[in-house]
C-alpha positions in Angstrom: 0.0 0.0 0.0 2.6 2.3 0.9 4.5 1.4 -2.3 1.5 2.1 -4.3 1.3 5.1 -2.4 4.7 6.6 -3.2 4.4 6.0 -7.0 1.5 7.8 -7.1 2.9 10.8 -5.4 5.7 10.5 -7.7 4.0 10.4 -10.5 1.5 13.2 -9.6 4.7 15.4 -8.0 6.3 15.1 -12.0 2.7 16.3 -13.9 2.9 19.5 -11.2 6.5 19.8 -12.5 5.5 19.6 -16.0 2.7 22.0 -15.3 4.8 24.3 -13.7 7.9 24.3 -16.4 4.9 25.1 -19.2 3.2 27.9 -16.7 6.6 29.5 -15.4 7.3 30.1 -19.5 4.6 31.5 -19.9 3.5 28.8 -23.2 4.2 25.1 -24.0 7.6 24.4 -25.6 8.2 25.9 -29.0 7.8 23.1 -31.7 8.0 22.8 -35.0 5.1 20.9 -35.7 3.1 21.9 -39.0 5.4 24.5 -39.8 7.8 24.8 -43.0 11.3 26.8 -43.8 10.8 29.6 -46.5 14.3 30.2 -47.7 15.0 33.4 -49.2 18.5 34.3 -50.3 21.2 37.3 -51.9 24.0 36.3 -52.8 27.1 36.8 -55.4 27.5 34.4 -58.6 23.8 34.3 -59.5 22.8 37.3 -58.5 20.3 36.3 -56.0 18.3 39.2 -54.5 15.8 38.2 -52.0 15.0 35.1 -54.0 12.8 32.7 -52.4 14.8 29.4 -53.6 13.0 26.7 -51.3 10.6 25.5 -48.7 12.3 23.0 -46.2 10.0 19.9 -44.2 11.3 19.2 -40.9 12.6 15.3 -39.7 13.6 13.6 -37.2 16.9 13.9 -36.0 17.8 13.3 -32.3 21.7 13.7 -32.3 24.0 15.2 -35.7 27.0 13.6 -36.3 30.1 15.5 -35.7 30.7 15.3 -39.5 27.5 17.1 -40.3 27.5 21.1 -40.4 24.4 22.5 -38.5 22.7 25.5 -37.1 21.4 24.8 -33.7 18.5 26.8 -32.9 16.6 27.5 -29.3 13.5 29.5 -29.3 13.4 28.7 -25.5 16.7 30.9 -24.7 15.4 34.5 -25.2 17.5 37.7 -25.1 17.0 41.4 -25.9 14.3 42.6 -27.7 14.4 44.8 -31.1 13.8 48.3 -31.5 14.5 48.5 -35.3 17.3 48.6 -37.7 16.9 52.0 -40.4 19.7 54.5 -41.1 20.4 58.2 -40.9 18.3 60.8 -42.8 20.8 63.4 -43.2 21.0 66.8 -45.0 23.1 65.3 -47.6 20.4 62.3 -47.9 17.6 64.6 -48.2 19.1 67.2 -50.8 19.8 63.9 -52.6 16.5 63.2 -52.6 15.1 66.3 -53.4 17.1 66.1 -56.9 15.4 62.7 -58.0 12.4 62.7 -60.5 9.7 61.8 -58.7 9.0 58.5 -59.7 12.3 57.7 -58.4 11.8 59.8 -54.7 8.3 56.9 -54.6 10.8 53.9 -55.6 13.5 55.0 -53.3 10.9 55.3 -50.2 9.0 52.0 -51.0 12.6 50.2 -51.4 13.7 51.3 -47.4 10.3 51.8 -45.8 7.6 49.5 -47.2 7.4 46.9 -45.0 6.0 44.3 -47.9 7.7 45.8 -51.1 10.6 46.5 -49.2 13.1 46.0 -46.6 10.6 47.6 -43.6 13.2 50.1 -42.1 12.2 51.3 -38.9 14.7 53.6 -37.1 16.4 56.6 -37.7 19.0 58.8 -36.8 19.7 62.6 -37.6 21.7 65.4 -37.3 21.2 68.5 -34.7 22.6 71.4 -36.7 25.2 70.8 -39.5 27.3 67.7 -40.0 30.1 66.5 -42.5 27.4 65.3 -44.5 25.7 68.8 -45.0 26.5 71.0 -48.0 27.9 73.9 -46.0 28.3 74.3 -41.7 25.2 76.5 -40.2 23.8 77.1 -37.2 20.6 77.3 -35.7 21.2 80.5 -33.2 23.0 84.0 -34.2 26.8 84.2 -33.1 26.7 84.8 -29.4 23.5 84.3 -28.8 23.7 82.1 -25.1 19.8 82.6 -24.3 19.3 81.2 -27.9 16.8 83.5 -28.2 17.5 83.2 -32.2 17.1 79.8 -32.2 15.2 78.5 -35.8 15.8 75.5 -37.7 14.0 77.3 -40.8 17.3 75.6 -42.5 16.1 72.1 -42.0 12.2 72.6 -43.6 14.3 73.3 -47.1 14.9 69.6 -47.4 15.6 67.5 -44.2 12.2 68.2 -42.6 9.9 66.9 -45.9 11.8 64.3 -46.2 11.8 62.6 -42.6 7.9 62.9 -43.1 8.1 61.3 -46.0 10.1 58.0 -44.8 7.6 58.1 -41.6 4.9 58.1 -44.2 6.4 55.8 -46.2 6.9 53.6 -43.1 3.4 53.8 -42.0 3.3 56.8 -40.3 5.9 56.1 -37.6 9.6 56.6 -37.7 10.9 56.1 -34.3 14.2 58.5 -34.5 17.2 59.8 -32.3 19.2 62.7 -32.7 23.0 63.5 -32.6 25.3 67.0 -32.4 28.1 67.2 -34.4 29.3 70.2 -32.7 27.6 73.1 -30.2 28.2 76.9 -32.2 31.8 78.2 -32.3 30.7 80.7 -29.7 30.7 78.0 -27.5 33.9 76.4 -27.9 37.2 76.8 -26.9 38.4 76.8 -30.3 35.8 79.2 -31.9 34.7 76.5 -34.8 32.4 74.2 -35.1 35.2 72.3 -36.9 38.3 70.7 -35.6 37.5 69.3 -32.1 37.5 71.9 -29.3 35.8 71.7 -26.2 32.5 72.7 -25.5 33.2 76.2 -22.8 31.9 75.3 -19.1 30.4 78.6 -19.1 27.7 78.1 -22.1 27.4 74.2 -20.6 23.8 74.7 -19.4 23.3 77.0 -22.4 24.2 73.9 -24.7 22.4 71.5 -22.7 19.0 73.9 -23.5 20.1 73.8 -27.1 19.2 70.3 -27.1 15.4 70.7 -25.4 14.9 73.8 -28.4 15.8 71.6 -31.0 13.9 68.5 -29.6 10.5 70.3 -29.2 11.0 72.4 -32.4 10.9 69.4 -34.3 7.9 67.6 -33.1 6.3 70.7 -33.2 7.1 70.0 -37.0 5.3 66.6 -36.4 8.5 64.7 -36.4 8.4 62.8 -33.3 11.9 62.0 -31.3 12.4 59.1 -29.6 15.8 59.7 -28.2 19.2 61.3 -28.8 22.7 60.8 -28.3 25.3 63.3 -26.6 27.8 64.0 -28.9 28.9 62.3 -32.1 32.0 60.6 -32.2 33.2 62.4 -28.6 36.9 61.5 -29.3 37.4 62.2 -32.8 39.7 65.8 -33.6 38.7 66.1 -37.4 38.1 68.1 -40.3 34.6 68.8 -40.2 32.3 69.9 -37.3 33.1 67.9 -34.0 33.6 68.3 -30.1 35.6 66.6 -27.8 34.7 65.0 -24.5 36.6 62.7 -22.4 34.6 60.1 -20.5 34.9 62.6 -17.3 33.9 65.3 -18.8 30.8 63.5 -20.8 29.6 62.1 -17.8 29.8 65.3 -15.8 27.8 66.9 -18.4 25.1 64.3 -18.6 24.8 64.8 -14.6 24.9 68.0 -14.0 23.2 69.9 -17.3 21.6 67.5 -19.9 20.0 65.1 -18.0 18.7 67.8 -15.1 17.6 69.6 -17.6 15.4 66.7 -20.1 13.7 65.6 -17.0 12.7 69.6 -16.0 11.2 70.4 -19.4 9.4 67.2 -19.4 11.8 65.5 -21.9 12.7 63.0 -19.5 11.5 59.6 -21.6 13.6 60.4 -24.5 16.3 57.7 -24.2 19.5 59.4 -24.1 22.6 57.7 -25.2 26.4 58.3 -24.2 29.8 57.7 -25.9 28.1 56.5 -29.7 32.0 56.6 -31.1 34.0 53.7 -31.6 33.9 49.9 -30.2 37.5 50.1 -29.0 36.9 52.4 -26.4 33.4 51.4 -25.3 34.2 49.6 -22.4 36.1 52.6 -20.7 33.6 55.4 -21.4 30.7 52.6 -20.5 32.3 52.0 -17.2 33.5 55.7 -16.0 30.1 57.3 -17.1 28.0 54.4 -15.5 29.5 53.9 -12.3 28.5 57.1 -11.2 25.0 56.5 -10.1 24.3 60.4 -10.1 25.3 60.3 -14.2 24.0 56.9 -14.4 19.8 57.2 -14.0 19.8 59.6 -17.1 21.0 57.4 -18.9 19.4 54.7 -21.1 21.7 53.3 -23.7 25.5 53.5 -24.8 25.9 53.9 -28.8 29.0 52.1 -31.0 30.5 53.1 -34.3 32.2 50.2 -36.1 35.4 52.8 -37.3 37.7 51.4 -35.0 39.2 49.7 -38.0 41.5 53.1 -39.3 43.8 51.7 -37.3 44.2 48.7 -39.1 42.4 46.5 -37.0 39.1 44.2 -37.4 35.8 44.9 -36.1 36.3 44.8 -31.8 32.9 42.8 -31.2 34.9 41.7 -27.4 34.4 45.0 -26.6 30.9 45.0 -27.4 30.1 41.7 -25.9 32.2 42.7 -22.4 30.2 46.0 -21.9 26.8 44.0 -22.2 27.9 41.7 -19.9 28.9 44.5 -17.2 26.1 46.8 -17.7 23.2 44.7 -18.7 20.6 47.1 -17.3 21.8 49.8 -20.5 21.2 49.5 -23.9 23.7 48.7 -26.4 22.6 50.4 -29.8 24.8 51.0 -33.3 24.6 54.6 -33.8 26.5 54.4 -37.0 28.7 52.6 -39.8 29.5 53.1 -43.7 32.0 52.5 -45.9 34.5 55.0 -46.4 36.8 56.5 -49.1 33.9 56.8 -51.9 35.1 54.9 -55.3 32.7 54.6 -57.8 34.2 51.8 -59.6 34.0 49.5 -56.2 30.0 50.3 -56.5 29.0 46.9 -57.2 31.5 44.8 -55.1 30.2 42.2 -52.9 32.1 42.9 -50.2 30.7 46.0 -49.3 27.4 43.9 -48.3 29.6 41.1 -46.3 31.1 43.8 -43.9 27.4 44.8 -42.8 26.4 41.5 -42.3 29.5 40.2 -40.3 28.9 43.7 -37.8 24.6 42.9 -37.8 25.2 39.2 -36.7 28.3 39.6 -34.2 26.5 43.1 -32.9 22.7 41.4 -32.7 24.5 38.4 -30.9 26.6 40.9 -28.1 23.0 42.2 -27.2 22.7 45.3 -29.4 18.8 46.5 -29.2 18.8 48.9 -32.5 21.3 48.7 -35.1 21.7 52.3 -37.7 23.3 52.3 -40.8 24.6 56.0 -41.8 23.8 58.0 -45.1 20.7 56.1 -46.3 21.3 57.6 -49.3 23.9 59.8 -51.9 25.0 60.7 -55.2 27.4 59.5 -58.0 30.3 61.0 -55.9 29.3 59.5 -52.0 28.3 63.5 -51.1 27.4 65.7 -50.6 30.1 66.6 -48.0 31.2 69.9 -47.1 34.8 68.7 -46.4 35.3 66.0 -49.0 34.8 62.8 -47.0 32.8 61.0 -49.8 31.6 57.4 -48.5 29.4 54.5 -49.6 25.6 54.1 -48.9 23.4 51.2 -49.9 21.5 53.4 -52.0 23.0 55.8 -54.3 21.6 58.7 -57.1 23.1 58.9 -60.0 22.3 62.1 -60.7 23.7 62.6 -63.9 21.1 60.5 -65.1 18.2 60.4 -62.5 18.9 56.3 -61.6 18.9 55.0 -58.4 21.9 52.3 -58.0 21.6 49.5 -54.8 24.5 48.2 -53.6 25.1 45.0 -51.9 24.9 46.4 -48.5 21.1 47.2 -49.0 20.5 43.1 -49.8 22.5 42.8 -46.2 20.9 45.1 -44.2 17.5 43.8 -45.3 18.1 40.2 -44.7 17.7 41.6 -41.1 15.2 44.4 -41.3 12.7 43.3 -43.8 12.4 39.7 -41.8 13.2 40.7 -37.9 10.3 43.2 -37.0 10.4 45.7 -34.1 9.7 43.5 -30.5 11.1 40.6 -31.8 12.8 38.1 -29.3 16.5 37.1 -30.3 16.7 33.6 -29.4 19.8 31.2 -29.3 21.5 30.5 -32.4 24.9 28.8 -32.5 26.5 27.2 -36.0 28.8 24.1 -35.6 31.3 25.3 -37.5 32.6 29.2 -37.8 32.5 29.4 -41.5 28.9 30.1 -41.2 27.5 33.2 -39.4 23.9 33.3 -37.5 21.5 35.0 -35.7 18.1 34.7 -35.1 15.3 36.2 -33.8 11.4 35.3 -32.7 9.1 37.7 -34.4 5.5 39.1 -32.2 3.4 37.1 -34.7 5.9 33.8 -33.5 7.9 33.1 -36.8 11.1 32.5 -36.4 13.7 34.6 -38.9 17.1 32.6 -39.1 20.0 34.7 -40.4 22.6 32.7 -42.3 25.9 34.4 -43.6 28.5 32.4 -45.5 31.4 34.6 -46.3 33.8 31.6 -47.8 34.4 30.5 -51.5 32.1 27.1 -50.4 29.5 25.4 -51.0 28.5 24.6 -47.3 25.5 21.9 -46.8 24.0 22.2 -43.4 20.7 21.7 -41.5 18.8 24.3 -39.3 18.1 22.3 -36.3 15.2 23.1 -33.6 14.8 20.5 -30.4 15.2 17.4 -32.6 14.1 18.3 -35.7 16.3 19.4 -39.0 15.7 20.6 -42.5 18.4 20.6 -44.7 19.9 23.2 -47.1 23.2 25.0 -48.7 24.8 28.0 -48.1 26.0 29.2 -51.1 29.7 31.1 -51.6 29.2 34.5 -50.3 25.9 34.2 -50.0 23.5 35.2 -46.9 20.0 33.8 -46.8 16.9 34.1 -44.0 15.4 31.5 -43.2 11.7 31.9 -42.1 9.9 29.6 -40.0 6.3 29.4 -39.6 
């Protein structure tokens, strides 16, 4: 009897167990049951461009081999969540714009913004007064003027204005955006220009920190809403064109005692505001000397990453990335900006362009990054305009000598990501067996899964995506990245 007894209990003590795994997540475990693998893939010898190429059946298959090449998914294993992935709508972007025919303006908005026709962008960066990518430096305020009692972005409803509406439109009527200085008026400096470095002057610091407020409310006033905005652009970057300099010290002192005081008193206090967004080398040291001050540290809700650290030489520094998440997991890690530089219109069509964007999407998405921004999201024949001659590549370029619009590789990259991975997706673990392939992946609000799959080699690699079990195989082409949608 008491035998009887004690199976029973067993056996009823492992169903509470089983209930309680099932209620403590929140919904059964994820499986693949009824659902099929839509593969849709770019890539170079063919010339694939978001080609659907096959529909993959799940089977059975309990353990791989070690000879087999697979991509291990685990929609149980959840991680940050997505804001969006867009680019920056700069002046240069928007006076590029302007100068297309206006069936190419509509093709050129459908191509970024349509979330069916095309690749769905959903985030966007721009500039708060002039930046390298402007035709000429200007200012919102009159010299001198500390009360900024002058202060009108008239400049900006030329060309930059209109066309942020339109991509908002063209998006569905929301854009969610952040905004970035390039450099406070000469007045306000050290050096008396808004190019070449300097240092912002402690005596206009409250002055500046108001600046940001004026510009802020002006433009939703314009009915272009702002979700957040970064301190300073590139923060320890001397160069030619406008830019300030801030050591972590002086950044954080700033953000304490001015910018975020000031937010939260003129009721600006949700916009997220984001320190450093410069370079991943140096991420971990202006992460931890602004964020360890807890005073600094509640204004702040993110920490933004360039990709340039590579003018010295070096690779992309994704350790850097993936040690600051792991320290400061309460902040949000977002890529403020990346291009390709030195402009060459005879590299226009080269592959590579693409495969650098999709190595820094998949290493960046995997370190935790929330929100990922390209930078121009579009320029003429010569990468401009740019006020100081530091032409780059964009995904999308003008030819304005003949009214065409020309899309690079990187615009197949970027939208293996942001046409499939929607805004409030769950990343989810994705690991490959072997590190010739590349992958991410992400559980979409309507529960699909999107699989990112990047093979930067000269081969042919066979693999299968693998879920709890089950396995569809496929092939990764050379150079090739594909999505692979499950539903």
């Amino acid at each position: 009897m008491q035998k009887k007894y004690l199976i029973a209990c067993f056996i009823a003590g492992g169903l509470l167990l089983k209930a309680g795994f099932v209620s403590a997540q929140g919904k059964a475990p994820y499986s693949v049951m009824g659902k099929s693998v839509k593969v849709i893939v770019s890539e170079q010898k063919a010339g694939y461009k978001f080609k659907e190429t096959e529909t993959l059946k799940f089977a059975d298959k309990p353990q791989p081999a070690e000879t087999e090449v697979a991509v291990f998914i685990d929609p149980a294993k959840t991680f940050q969540t997505m804001i969006g992935i867009g680019g920056a709508l700069t002046d240069a972007a928007a006076e590029t714009y302007a100068k297309l025919p206006k069936d190419k303006q509509k093709e050129f908005l459908t191509a970024y913004y349509d979330k069916a026709k095309g690749i769905g962008y959903s985030f966007g960066r721009t500039n708060i007064q002039s930046c390298d990518f402007s035709s000429d430096s200007y200012s919102y305020v009159k010299d001198g003027d500390k009360d900024l009692k002058t202060f009108d972005i008239s400049h900006d409803k030329t060309y930059r204005i209109p066309f942020i509406k339109a991509a908002a439109a063209a998006a569905g009527g929301k854009l969610t955006m952040f905004v970035s200085p390039w450099s406070p008026p000469a007045f306000m400096k050290d050096n008396n220009d808004v190019l070449h470095g300097g240092k912002l002057k402690k005596e206009f610091d409250q002055s500046w920190a108001n600046f940001y407020v004026k510009f802020i409310k002006a433009y939703e006033k314009e009915g272009v809403p702002i979700w957040g905005l970064s301190v300073q652009n590139e923060p320890m970057a001397k160069q030619t064109w406008e830019s300030c300099m801030y050591t972590a010290e002086e950044e954080r002192d700033f953000v304490k005692n001015f910018l975020g005081p000031t937010l939260q008193k003129q009721g600006l206090s949700n916009k997220k505001l984001i320190v450093w967004d410069h370079n991943r080398d140096l991420l971990y040291q202006r992460a931890s000397t602004i964020l360890e001050d807890p005073a600094a540290a509640k204004y702040i809700w993110g920490i933004g990453f360039h990709w340039y650290e590579t003018w010295t030489g070096a690779g992309q520094n994704f350790e850097a990335t993936r040690r600051t998440h792991e320290a400061f997991p309460g902040k949000n890690l977002v890529f403020t900006e990346g291009c390709i530089e030195k402009f060459d219109f005879n590299k226009i069509n080269d592959w590579s362009l693409g495969e650098r964007y999709g190595l820094s999407m998949i290493n960046d998405f995997n370190a935790g990054t929330v929100a990922w921004t390209d930078w121009n999201v579009l320029l003429d024949e010569k990468g401009g305009p740019n006020h100081v001659g530091n032409f780059c590549f964009a995904p999308v370029h003008a030819d304005l000598r003949n009214g065409s619009l020309i899309y690079t590789s990187s615009y197949y990259y970027i939208g293996h990501f942001s046409k499939y991975i929607h805004p409030g997706a769950k990343r989810i673990s994705a690991v490959a067996s072997r590190d010739k392939l590349l992958t991410t992946a992400y559980q979409n609000p309507d529960g699909s899964i999107a699989v990112v799959v990047m093979n930067k080699t000269d081969e042919k690699i066979d693999y299968s995506l693998w879920i709890k079990g089950k396995a569809a195989g496929t092939t990764a082409l050379p150079h090739s990245i594909a999505t692979l949608m499950v539903k």
